[in-house]
C-alpha positions in Angstrom: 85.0 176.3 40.6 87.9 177.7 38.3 85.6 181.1 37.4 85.3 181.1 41.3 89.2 181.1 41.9 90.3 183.1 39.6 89.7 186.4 41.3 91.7 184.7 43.4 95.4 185.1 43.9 97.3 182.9 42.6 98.7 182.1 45.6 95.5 181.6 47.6 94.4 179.2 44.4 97.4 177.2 45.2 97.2 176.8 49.0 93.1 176.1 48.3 94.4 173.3 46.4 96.8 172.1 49.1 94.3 172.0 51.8 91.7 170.3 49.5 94.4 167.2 48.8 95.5 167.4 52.3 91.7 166.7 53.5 91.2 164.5 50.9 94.2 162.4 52.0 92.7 162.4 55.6 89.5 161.2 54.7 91.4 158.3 53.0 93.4 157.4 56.1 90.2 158.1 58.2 88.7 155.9 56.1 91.2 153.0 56.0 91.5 153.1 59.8 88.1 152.6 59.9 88.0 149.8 58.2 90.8 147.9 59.7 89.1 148.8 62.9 86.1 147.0 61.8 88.0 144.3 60.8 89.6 143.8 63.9 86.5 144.3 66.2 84.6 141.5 63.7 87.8 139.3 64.3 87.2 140.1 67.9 83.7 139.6 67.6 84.4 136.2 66.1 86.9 134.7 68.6 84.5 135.8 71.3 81.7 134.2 70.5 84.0 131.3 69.1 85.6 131.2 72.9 81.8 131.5 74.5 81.1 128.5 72.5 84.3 126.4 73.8 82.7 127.4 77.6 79.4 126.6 77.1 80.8 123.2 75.8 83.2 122.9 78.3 80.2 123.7 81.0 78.1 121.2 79.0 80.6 118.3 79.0 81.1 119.2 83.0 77.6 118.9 83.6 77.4 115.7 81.7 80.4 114.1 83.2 79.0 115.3 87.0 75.6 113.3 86.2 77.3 110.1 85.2 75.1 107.3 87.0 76.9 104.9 89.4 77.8 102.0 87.4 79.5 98.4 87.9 83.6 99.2 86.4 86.6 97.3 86.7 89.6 100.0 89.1 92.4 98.3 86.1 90.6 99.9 83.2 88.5 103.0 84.2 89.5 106.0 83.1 89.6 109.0 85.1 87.0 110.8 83.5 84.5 108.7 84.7 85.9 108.3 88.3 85.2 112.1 88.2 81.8 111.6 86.7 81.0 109.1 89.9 82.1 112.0 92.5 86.3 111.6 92.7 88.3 114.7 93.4 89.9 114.7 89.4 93.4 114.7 91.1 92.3 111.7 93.4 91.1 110.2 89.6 94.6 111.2 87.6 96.7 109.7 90.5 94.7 106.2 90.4 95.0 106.4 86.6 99.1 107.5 87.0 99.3 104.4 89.3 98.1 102.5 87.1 100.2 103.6 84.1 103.5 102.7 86.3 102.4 99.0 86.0 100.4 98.1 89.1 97.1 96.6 89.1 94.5 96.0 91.7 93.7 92.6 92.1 90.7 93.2 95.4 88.5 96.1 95.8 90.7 96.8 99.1 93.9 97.7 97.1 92.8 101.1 95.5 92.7 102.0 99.1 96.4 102.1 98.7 96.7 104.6 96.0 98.1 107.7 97.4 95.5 110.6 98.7 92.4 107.5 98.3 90.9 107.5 101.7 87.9 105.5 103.4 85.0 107.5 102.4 86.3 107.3 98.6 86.3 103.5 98.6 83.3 103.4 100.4 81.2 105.2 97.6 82.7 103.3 95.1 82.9 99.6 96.5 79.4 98.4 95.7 80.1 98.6 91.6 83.7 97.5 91.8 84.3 94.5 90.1 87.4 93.1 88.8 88.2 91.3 85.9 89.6 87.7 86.7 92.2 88.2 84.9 93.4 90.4 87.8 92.4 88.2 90.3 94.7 85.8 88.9 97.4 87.4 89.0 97.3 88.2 92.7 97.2 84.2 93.2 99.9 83.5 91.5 102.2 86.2 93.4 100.7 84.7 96.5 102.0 81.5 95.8 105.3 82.6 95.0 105.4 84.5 98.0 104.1 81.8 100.4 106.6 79.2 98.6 109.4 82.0 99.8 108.2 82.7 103.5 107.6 78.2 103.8 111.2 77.8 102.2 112.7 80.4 104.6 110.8 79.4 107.5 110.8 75.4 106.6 112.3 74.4 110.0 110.2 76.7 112.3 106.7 76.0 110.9 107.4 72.1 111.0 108.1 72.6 114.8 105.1 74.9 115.1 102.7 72.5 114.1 100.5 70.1 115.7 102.3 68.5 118.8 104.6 70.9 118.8 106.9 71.3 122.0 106.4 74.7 124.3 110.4 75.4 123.1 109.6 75.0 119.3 106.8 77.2 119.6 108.8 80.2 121.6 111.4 79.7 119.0 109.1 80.9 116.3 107.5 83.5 118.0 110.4 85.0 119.2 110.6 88.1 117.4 106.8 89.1 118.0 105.3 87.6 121.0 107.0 85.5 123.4 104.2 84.0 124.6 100.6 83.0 122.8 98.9 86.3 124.1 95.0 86.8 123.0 94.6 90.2 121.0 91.3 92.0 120.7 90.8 92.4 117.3 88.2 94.9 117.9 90.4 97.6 119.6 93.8 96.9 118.6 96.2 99.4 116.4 97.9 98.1 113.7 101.3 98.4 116.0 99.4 95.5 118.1 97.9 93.1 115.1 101.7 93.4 113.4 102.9 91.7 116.9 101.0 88.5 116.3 103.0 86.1 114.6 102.2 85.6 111.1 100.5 89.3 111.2 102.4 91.9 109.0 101.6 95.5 107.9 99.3 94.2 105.0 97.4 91.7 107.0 96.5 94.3 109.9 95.7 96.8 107.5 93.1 94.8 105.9 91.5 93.2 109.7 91.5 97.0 110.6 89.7 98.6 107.1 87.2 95.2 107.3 86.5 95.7 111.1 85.7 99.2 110.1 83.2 98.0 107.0 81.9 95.4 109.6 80.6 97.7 112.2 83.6 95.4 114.6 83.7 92.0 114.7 81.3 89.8 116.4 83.7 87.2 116.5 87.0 85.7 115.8 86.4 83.8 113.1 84.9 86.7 110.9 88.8 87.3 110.5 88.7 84.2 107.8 86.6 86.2 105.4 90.1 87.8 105.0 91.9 85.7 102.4 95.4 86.2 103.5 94.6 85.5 107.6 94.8 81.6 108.1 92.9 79.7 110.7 96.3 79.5 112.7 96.1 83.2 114.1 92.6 82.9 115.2 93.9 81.0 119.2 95.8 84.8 118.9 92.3 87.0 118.6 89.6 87.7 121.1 86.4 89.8 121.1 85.7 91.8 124.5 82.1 93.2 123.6 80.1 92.0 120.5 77.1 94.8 122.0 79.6 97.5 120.9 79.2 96.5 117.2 77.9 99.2 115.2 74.2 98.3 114.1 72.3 98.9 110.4 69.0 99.7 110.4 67.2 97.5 108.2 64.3 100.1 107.9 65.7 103.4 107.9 69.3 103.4 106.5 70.1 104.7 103.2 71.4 102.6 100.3 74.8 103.6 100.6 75.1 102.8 103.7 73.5 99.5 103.7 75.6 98.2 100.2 78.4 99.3 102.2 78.1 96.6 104.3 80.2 93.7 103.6 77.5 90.5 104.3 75.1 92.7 102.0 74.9 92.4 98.1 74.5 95.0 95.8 71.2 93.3 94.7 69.6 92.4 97.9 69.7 96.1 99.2 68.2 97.5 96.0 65.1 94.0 96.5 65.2 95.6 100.0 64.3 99.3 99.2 62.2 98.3 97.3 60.1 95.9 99.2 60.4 98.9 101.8 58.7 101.2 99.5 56.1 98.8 98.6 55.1 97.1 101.7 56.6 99.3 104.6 58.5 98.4 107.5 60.2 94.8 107.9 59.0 94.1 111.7 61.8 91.1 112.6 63.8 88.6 111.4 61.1 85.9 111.2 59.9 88.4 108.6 63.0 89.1 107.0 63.1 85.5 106.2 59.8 85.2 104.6 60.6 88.3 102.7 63.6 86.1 100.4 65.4 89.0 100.1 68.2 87.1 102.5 68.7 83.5 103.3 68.8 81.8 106.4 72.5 82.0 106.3 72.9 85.3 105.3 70.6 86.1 108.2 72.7 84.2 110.4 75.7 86.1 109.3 74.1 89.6 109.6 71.9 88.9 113.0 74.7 90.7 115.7 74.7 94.1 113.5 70.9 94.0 112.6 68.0 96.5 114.4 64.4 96.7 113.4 
């Protein structure tokens, strides 16, 4: 290379020389930029299959929280993941959950109807596994008694006029701020407005006769009202039924599970015996055969006859 150059110039030997470190300066930064490149599109590489990873899981976990089985759970200690797993809205699930964290507690299956945003259909899919602890039950009863002991303290004098052999002036006198008069009240048709004019009937009590009349299918008669805890055998003289044929009717044959374990004179474990003795042995014909069938006994049959078709 030297015997080459020096014909050369010197001048031309030194600007040769220049342009050969100048290139060989490029190729280093060429080269380093390449490699950070690399490095960056490996790191890229990496976090992009690391974040595929996290989705797939996340996609898994989804799809293995949406095929969560029905299952028996108590509403006080469920958490919302699960709720979500049984088919709630996840908001629907956080705002039971967020209920629950403020310190109140639900003491029937009824009461998660009154968490905000929970409506019929909800409760519905959810009521045959609810079961709640007794501790919870417990505490209901005793804030029942405390609050009957208030209402019989504040209403001492009244209610000892109002009972048996009580004068026509007594009894006005403690109706006075509902009904004047005793006036008979169709529990099938009437709005809450109506039920809350009864006396002894408040916004929780016609709440709960108007969600049970709708579980029921309507009442057949008054004294389905007493399956109620909180109504007393004192407001049936203020109910009537109209029309026990408008009742809404179950199919003992065709309807699904759902909608059978919905119904409130029907057990969890007699409508599973009952599909299955429907798969097995085909259609029940009447009630002489449901009976020999012990799926249901005579009472229960007795208690389920006005909502029953074959």
């Amino acid at each position: 290379m030297n015997d080459f150059l020096k014909h050369y110039p010197k001048s031309d030997r030194r600007a040769v020389f220049a342009l050969t470190v100048v290139a060989a300066l490029l190729f280093m930064v060429m080269l380093i930029v390449d490699i950070v490149q690399t490095g960056r599109l490996a790191e890229a590489q990496k976090a992009n299959k690391a974040e595929v990873r996290g989705k797939d899981a996340e996609r898994d976990a989804k799809k293995e929280i949406a095929h969560i089985p029905l299952h028996e759970f108590d509403p006080n200690t469920v958490d919302s993941a699960t709720l979500v797993g049984f088919g709630i809205a996840p908001w629907k699930a956080r705002v039971l959950v967020n209920y629950r964290n403020k310190g109140k507690r639900f003491s029937t299956p009824e009461a998660m109807l009154d968490t905000y945003g929970w409506e019929q259909e909800d409760y519905e899919l959810l009521h045959p596994y609810i079961r709640i602890d007794e501790e919870f039950r417990k505490q209901r009863r005793d804030y029942s008694r405390e609050r009957n002991y208030e209402r019989d303290s504040r209403y001492a004098d009244d209610r000892h006029d109002y009972g048996r052999g009580a004068t026509d002036t007594a009894r006005t006198k403690y109706v006075s701020a509902k009904f004047k008069t005793l006036t008979k009240v169709d529990i099938n048709t009437a709005d809450s407005a109506t039920l809350c004019s009864v006396p002894g009937v408040g916004q929780y009590i016609s709440m709960a006769l108007i969600r049970y009349r709708k579980r029921l299918g309507g009442f057949a008669s008054v004294e389905q009202t007493l399956d109620i805890k909180q109504v007393s055998p004192e407001l049936l003289e203020w109910f009537k039924v109209e029309r026990t044929e408008k009742v809404k009717k179950i199919n003992i044959n065709k309807d699904s599970f759902q909608k059978l374990n919905s119904h409130p004179y029907i057990s969890y474990e007699q409508t599973r015996d009952l599909l299955m003795y429907r798969r097995l042995y085909g259609k029940i014909e009447d009630e002489a055969q449901l009976l020999k069938v012990n799926i249901f006994s005579e009472e229960d049959v007795e208690r389920l006859r006005p909502y029953l078709e074959y």
